[in-house]
C-alpha positions as CSV (number, residue, x, y, z in Angstrom):
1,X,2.3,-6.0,-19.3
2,X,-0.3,-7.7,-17.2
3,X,-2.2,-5.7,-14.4
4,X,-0.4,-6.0,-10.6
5,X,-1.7,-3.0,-8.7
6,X,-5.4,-3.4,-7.2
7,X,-7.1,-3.0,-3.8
8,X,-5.4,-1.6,-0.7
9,X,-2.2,-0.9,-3.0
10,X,-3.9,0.8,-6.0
11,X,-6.0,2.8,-3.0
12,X,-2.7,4.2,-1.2
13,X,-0.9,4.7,-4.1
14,X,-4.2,7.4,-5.1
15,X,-3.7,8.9,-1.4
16,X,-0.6,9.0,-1.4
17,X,-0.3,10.7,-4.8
18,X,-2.7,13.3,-3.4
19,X,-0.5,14.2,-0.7
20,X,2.5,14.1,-2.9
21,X,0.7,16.7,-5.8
22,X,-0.4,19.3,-2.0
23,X,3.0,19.1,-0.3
24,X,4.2,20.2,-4.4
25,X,2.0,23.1,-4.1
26,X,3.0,24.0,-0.8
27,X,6.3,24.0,-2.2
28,X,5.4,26.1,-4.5
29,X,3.5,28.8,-2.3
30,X,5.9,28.5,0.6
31,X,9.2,27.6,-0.9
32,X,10.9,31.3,-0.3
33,X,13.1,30.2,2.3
34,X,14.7,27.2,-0.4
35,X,15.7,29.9,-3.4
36,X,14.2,29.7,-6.5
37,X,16.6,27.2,-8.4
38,X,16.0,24.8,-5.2
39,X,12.3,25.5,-5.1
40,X,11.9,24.8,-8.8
41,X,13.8,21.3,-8.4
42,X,11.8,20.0,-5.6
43,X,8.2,20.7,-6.8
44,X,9.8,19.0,-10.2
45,X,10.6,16.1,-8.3
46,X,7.6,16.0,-6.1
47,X,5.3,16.7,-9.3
48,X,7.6,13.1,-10.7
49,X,6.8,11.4,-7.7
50,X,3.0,12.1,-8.1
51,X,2.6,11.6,-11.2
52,X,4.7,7.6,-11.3
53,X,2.1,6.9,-7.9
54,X,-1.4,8.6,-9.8
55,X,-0.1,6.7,-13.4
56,X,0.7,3.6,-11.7
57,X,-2.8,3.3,-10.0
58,X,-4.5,4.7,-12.7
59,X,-3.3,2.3,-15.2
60,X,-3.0,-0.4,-12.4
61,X,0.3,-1.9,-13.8
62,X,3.3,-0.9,-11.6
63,X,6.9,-2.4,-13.3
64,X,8.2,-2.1,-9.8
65,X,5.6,-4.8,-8.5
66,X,6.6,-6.3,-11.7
67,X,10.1,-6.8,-10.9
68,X,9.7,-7.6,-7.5
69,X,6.9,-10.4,-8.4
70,X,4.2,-8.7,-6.7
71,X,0.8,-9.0,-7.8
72,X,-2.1,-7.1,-5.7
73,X,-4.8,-7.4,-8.8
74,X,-8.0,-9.4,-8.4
75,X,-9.2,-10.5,-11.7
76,X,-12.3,-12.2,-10.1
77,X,-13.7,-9.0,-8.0
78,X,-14.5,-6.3,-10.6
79,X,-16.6,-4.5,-8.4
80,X,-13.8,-3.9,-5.7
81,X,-12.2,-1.3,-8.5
């Protein structure tokens, strides 16, 4: 698979992944009010959702941009990653 992700996408897919893994821990530390099956469930799926936005920027090939025919990668600017 060919590279798609770079620039402004590959940069808020990193913040966003940030803010996905703290709103897991806060889920963690402040999920009494949820139960623990349902607090368990949702820092799984927030843990996911970090992990597919950190991997995909990381490895700067997304198969959703793939899909969709997006490409956001500049082979000609190094520098800009």
């Amino acid at each position: 698979m060919e590279k798609n992700v770079g620039g402004t996408d590959r940069t808020v897919r990193i913040a966003l992944g940030l803010v996905v893994v703290g709103a897991m821990m806060v889920a963690v530390a402040f999920g009494e009010p949820l139960g623990d099956p349902t607090q368990g469930i949702v820092a799984a799926v927030l843990l996911l959702a970090a992990f597919v936005l950190l991997g995909t920027a990381g490895a700067e090939k997304c198969p959703a941009n793939r899909t969709l025919g997006r490409n956001t990668y500049d082979e000609r600017d190094p520098e800009s990653r």
